[in-house]
Every structure is written in C-alpha cells, then in structure tokens.
TILUMLUM-851774 format. One line per 10 residues: number of its first residue (from 1); for each residue x, y, z of C-alpha. Coordinates in pm, whole numbers, plus 50000, padded with zeros to 5 digits. Each point is the difference from the previous one (the first is absolute). Last residue first. Layout:
! residues N
NUM = X Y Z; ...;
//
This chain:
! residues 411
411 = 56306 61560 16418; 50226 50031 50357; 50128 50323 49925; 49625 50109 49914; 49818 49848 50296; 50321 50153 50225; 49901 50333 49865; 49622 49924 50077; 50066 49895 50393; 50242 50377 50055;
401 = 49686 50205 49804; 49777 49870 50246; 50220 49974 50302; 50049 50382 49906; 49593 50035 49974; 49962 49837 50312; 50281 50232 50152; 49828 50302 49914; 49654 49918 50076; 50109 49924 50330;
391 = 50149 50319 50036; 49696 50162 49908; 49803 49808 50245; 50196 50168 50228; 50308 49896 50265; 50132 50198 50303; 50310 49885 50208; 50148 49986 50365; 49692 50140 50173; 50097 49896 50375;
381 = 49754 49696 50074; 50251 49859 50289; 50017 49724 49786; 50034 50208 49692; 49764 50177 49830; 49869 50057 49618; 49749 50226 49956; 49770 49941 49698; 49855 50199 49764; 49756 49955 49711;
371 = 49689 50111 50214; 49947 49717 50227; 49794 49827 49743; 50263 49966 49748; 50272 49893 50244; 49730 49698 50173; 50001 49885 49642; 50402 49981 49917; 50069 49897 50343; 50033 49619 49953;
361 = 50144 50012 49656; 50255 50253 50166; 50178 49672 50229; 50026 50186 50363; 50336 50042 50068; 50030 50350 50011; 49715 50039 50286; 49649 50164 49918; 49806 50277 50138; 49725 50090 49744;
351 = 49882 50362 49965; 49716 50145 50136; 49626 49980 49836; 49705 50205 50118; 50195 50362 49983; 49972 50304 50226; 50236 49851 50199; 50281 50015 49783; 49948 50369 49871; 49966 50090 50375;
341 = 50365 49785 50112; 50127 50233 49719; 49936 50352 50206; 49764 50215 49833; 49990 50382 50133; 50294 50146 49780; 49839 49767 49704; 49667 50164 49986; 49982 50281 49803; 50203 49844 49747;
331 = 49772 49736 49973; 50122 49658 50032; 50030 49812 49678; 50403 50050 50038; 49984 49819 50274; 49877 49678 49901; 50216 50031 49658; 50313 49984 50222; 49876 49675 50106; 49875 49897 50302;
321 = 50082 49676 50316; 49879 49914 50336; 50056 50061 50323; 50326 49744 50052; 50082 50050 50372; 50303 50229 50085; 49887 50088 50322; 49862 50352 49895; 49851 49832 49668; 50158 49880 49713;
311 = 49902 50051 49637; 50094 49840 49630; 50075 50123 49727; 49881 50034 49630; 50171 50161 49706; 50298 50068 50144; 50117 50363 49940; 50327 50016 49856; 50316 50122 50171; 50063 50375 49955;
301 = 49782 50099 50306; 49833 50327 50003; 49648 49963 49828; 49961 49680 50218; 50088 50167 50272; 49722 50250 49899; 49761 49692 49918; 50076 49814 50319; 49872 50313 50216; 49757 50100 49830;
291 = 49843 49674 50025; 49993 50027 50376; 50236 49775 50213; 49871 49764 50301; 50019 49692 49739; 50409 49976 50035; 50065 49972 49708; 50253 49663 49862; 50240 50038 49704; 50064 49622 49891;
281 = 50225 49781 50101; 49951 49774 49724; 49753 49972 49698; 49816 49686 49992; 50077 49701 49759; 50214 49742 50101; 49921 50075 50378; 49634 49933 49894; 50084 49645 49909; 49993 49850 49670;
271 = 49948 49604 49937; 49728 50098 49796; 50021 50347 49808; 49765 49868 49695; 49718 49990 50217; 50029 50352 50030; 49906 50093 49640; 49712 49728 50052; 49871 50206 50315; 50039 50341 49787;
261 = 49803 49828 49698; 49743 49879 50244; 49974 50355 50170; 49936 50099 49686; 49786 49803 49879; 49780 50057 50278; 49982 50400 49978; 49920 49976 49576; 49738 49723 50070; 49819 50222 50281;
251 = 49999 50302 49750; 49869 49812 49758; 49707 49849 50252; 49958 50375 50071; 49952 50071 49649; 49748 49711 49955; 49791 50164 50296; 50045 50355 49913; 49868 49869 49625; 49705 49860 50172;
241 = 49895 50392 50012; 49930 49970 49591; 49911 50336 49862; 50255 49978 49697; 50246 50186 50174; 49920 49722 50296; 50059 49753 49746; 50346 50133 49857; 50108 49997 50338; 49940 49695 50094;
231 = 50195 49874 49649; 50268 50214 50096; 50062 49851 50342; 49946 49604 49864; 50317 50107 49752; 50227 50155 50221; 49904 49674 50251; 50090 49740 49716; 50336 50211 49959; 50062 49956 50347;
221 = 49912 49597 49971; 50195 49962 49713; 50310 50177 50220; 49934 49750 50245; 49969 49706 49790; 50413 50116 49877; 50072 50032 50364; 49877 49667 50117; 50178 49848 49658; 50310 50103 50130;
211 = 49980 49916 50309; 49916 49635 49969; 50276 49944 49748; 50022 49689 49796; 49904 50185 49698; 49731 49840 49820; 49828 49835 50282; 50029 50294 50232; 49850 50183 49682; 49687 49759 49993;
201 = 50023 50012 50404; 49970 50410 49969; 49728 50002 49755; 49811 49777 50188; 50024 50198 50315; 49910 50300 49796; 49702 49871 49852; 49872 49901 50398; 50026 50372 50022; 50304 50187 50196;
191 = 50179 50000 49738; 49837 50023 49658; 49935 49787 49697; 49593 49942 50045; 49866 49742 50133; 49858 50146 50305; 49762 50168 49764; 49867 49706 49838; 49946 49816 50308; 49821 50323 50146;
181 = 49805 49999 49687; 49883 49665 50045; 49877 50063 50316; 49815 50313 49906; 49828 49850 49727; 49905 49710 50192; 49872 50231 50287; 49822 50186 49763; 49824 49659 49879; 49930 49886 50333;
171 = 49809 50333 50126; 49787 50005 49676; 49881 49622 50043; 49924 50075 50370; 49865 50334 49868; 49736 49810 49780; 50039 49851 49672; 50319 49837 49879; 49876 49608 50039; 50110 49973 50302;
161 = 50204 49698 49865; 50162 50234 49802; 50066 50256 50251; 50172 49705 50184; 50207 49968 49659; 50110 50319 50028; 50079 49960 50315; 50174 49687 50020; 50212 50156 49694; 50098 50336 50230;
151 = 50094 49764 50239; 50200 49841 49766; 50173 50372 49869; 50043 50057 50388; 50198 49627 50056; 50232 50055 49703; 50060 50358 50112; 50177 49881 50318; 50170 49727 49931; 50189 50122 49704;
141 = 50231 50157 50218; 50064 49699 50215; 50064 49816 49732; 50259 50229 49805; 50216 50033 50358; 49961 49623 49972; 50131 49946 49664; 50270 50284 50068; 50166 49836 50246; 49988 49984 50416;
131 = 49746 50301 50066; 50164 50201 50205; 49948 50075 50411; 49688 50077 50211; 49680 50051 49784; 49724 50274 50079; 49690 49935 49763; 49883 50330 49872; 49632 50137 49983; 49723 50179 49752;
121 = 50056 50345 50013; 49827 50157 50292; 50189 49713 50242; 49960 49633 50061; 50326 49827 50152; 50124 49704 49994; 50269 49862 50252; 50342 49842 50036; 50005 49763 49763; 50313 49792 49992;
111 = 50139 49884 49677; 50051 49583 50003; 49878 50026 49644; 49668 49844 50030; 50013 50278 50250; 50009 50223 49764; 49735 49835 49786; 49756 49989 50288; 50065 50374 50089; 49960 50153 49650;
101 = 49697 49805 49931; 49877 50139 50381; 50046 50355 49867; 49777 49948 49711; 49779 49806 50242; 49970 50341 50261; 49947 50202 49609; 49689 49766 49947; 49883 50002 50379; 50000 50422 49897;
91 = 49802 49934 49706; 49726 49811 50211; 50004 50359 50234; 49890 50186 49703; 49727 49797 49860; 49898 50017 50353; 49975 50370 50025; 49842 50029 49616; 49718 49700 50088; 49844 50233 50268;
81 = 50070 50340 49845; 49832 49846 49687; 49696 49854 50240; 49997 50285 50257; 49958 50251 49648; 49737 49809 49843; 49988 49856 49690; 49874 50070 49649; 50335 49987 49791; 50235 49724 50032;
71 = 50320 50054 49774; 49998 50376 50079; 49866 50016 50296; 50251 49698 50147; 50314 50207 49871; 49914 50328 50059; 49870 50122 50377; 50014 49663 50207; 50290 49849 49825; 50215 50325 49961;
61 = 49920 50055 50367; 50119 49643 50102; 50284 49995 49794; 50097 50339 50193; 49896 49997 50371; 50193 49607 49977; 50302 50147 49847; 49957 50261 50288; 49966 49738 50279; 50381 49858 49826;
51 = 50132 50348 50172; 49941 49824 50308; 50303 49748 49977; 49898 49641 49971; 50158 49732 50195; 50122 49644 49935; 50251 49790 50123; 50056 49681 49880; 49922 49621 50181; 49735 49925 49744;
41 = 49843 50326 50067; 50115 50202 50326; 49793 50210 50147; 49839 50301 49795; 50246 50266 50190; 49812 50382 49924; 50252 50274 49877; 50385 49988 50044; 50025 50397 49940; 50034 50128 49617;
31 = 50316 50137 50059; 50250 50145 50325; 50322 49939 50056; 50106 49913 50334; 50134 50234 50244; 50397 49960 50106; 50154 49909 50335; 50235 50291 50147; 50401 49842 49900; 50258 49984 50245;
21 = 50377 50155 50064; 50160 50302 49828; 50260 50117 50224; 50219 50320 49930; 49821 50199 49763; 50258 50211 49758; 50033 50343 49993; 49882 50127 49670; 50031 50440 50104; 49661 50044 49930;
11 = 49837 49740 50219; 49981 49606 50054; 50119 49852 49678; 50103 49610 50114; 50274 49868 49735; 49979 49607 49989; 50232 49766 50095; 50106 49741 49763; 50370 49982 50053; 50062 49662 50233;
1 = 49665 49792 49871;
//
C-alpha cells in the first residue's frame, strides 16, 4: 500500500537501502523428530516417536526389578524381566486404543484425523478443524479415558480369571491399575488433558463462546501443572526419584496449556488479517552491522528503539528478524566482532515470512514456533511490516474486552 515503506538502517549515518527484493527460504523447527511410521490403522496415520522406547525402558524396569518381585516373590530374573517387557508393550496397545477412541468419535463427528502419535508420555490424536458443538467436543474427550478405565476392567477381571497367582496374574492386575489410572488422570480439569477438553465443552456449553472457555481450561490446566511440579518435588525431597517424572509431566501440562490458551486467545481474532494487526514500515538493519554498532545509534537517536526488527541482506532480501533484548545478551566483549546475520544463524528457528493478508488464526501456531516474530513482505518480499506474538496477544485481549462490553450493553 502507497506509504508503507520501510526504513532500511545500513551504517552509521541511517542511509536508507534502495531495493529490498526476495526472501532466503527458512529452516524448520525442530522437536521430538517424526519417529517410527506404524502404517496406517483403519485408514489413520500412526507413528511413534523414539522417546516412547524410554516409556517402554521404564515400565518395563519397574516391572522386572519392583513390581512383579514384590507381588510374586520366588522367581527368576529372565522370567520377571520376561513378563515386565511385555507387560509394558500391552500398555502401550492400551494408550494406541485411547487414541483410536478419540479418532472414531471424531470422525463420528465428520472431524478429520490426521494422525496418532505415540511419544514418552502417552500420545495425542492430531485432529484437523473444530469440533462442531459442545456435545461432540464433550464426546470426543470422554472417548479416550472411557476406553483405558475399560481396559483397565478387562484386566482386572482377566487377572480374575487367572485366578491372581502367578506373574501372568501379577502382570494383568498392574496393568489394570495402570489403565485405570491413566483414565483417571486424563480426567482431570486441565487443558491439554482429556479433563480439560471436557472442561472446555462444559463451559462452551455455558457460555456460547468457544474461546473463552479454551482459555479459561487452559489456565486450569497451568495451575494443574504448578500443582503436579510441586508434588514431584516434594517426593524427590522425600527420596522419591519418580517425583522428576511427575514433575516433568507438570511441567509438560504447564507448556501445553499454554500454547492452548494462546491458540484460543487467537481464535478469537477470526476474520483478522495480518495487515490489521502488524506494525508498519518498520525500521529495517541491514544484518552486515555489529551489535555495537546498533546499540550506540541506538544510544544516540531520540526516536524510540523498536522492540524487534527485522533484517535485510546486501540485496535487500529479508535475513531474518531480533529484538533489542537479543543484543543486549551479547557480551560486551563480544559485540564489536558480532555482526546480526551471526546472532541469526546461530539459532535453530528463524522467523516466519508471512503476507498482510493472511487471516492471523492461520498463523497464530506457525508464529509461536518461529520464535514469536514474523516478517511481513510484500510481493516483491520487501519487509513492509513486523508482527509478535505479543501483538497478537494485544489485540485478542482488546477484541476481548471490545465482545464483553457489547455482552453488557446488550444485557
């Protein structure tokens, strides 16, 4: 649009860039790695990432040196190692038909599945688009721990029927427990559990607003996490190492929720473009200067420093994107010598490069993972605006504020 050019700082004296022009393609983020592909399962996806071998290592460990000792004295090692391994790997098929309640009731729905996937802490059943009302986002939730707790009673009643003696007998009934404690657990009142998913459709129910009750499960959920950190902690004090493990699912629950809470914040911007949002013509470095350089202008210019901005290259090309707070963690001993287009490439994820009329529901999770920045480019992809997470955030929270007033008025 006529007036939103940006201003190019390429040395000292802030002479201005002539031609910015095209965009350098962008690394992916990084994570847990797509894992091992399992086929597809009733026409799904499903894969296991290799951190799931370590739940195996562990169950199977805790079988083999405590559990199955313990309720089954006088065997041998092989034979408790033996049953403990595929004790373990039974309770994984249990968490793979957790997933596959989810699935079957989403579709059910007329909700895509796009894959499940196993990982270290149970797994997560990848849906594309919204659940149509609350009674089916409430289904598909329930779904999951319904069918563990049921396995958990076909187990305990197998151990029954085995008539409790013998590791068989002792393998079934820890594998009941377990069960039915994962159905328990995923039940409680916390995005991103199953709990939380209810929680969210009973409030979806009761207020007619998706969002709203996304972010209210989400903030459960964090406290939920708090509270499953503390506990792990208050068990390895008391000489407990399976505390690290329940503090690390806390820890988990705390990250999830609130990337949930931040996706339903977004969801409340639909309709909105980036253009609506992003900050224009912003102050553009060119990526060849060192930090001491920007910082002393910095010192020296009466405007305001930006708090993030992005970088163009010798031709002008978009080469990434920092913040003022990037360069002030530089040494001091080191900033004459670092140049910006080093801090950029030292690091895994680069910004997004996004267009201003791209709809901000659709870039709200690729913004998070790129750092909390994105570049936004013209046609000729000349940096023409810069947007954050925290200006998300800021809007949502306006459209928030904007949607209860209008509540009130209209009470």
């Amino acid at each position: 649009m006529p007036g939103e050019t940006s201003r190019v700082v390429t040395n000292p004296d802030m002479k201005q860039l002539d031609r910015p022009t095209s965009v350098p393609a962008q690394r992916r983020g990084g994570g847990f790695g797509t894992g091992l592909r399992l086929g597809r399962w009733g026409g799904v996806a499903v894969s296991a990432r290799w951190s799931v071998l370590f739940t195996l290592a562990l169950f199977a460990d805790v079988l083999a040196t405590s559990a199955l000792p313990a309720a089954r004295p006088g065997h041998g090692t092989a034979a408790y190692w033996l049953v403990g391994v595929l004790t373990a790997a039974v309770f994984l098929v249990t968490l793979l038909a957790h997933e596959f309640a989810h699935a079957v009731v989403a579709r059910r729905f007329g909700m895509q599945v796009k894959g499940i996937t196993l990982w270290m802490l149970g797994g997560f059943t990848e849906l594309d688009g919204r659940s149509p009302s609350p009674h089916a986002d409430a289904l598909v939730a329930v779904a999951g721990p319904a069918t563990s707790i049921g396995l958990g009673a076909v187990s305990a009643l197998l151990a029954w029927w085995a008539g409790g003696s013998g590791l068989l007998g002792a393998g079934l009934s820890w594998l009941a427990s377990i069960s039915i404690l994962l159905g328990v657990f995923n039940l409680l009142p916390g995005a991103p559990l199953d709990g939380g998913r209810l929680l969210r459709a009973l409030l979806w129910w009761r207020y007619q607003d998706r969002a709203r009750a996304g972010r209210v499960a989400a903030r459960v959920g964090r406290v939920l996490g708090f509270v499953l950190i503390a506990l792990g902690f208050l068990e390895v004090v008391a000489g407990s190492f399976l505390g690290l493990w329940l503090a690390f699912v806390g820890w988990f629950i705390v990250a999830a929720a609130t990337a949930e809470g931040q996706l339903d914040q977004v969801e409340g911007l639909t309709g909105l473009q980036v253009g609506d949002v992003m900050e224009p013509a912003p102050t553009v470095l060119a990526e060849w200067w060192t930090v001491e350089q920007v910082l002393a202008q910095a010192s020296r210019d009466d405007q305001p420093v930006a708090r993030a901005f992005p970088l163009a290259d010798f031709a002008g090309h978009a080469a990434g994107a920092l913040t003022l707070r990037d360069l002030e963690r530089v040494p001091f001993g080191r900033r004459a010598e670092t140049r910006l287009r080093d801090i950029v490439r030292s690091r895994r994820r680069q910004p997004l490069l996004t267009r201003r009329e791209a709809l901000l529901t659709k870039i709200a999770g690729q913004l998070r993972q790129r750092g909390s920045i994105a570049i936004v480019v013209d046609d000729d992809n000349r940096p023409i605006g810069l947007l954050t997470a925290d200006d998300l955030a800021r809007v949502a929270r306006s459209v928030e504020r904007d949607r209860r007033k209008s509540a009130s008025l209209s009470i």
